[in-house]
N, C-alpha and C positions, 0 to 999 in steps of 0.2 A: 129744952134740955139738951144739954151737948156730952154725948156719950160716945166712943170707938167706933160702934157702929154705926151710927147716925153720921160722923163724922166721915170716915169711911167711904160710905155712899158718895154723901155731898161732892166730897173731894173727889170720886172717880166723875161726877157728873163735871165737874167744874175743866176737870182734864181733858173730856173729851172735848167739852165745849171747845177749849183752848186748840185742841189738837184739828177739829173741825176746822174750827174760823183762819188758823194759818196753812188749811189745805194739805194735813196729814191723817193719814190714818189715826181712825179715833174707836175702832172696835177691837175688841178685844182687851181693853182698860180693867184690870181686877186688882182684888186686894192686894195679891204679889207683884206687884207691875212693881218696876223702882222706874221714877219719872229721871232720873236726872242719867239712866242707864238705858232704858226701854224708850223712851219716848221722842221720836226724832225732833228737833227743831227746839228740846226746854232745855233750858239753861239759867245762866242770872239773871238774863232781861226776862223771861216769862215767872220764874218761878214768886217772887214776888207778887205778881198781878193773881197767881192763882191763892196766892193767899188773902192778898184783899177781898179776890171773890166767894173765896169760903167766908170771911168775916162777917159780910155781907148775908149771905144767903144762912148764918147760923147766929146772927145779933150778937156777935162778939168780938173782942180783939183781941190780938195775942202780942206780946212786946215788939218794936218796933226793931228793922232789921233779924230777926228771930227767923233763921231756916230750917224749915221742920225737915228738910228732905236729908239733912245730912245728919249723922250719930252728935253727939253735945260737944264732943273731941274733934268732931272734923274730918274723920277718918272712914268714914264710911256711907256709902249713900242706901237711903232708907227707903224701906217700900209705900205704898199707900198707906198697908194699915198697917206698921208702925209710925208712919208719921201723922196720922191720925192721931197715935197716943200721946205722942209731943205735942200737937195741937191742943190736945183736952185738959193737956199737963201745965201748960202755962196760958191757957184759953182763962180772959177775967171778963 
């Protein structure tokens, strides 16, 4: 089942991963982190990949091209766990 919190988790587990494997600091990852503010080295080329990896690790897809990390408008970059909620929101 794919719920906020569940989601949440996943997603901060998938960041450090990320944050580890390209040799950045990877503790201190929580629900208020915003990845595309706090998180050294993510950007366009990584953010995508952490989304596959959530897809992956929670047996679901979310539309293709679909960036949870920013607000629906574009205007504002989102934390963990509200992009969690985007995740869950268009997660089929």
């Amino acid at each position: 089942m794919v719920n906020e919190t569940n989601v949440t988790e996943k997603l901060i587990q998938v960041l450090q991963e990320i944050q580890r494997n390209s040799g950045y600091e990877c503790e201190g990852i929580v629900a208020d982190t915003c990845p595309l503010q706090d998180l050294e080295g993510f950007d366009s080329k990584l953010w995508p990949v952490a989304i596959k990896m959530l897809e992956k690790n929670l047996g679901v897809e979310i539309p293709k091209k679909k960036n949870i990390y920013v607000s629906e408008d574009g205007t504002k970059r989102l934390t963990i766990k509200q992009a969690a909620a985007v995740f869950c929101k268009v997660a089929t």
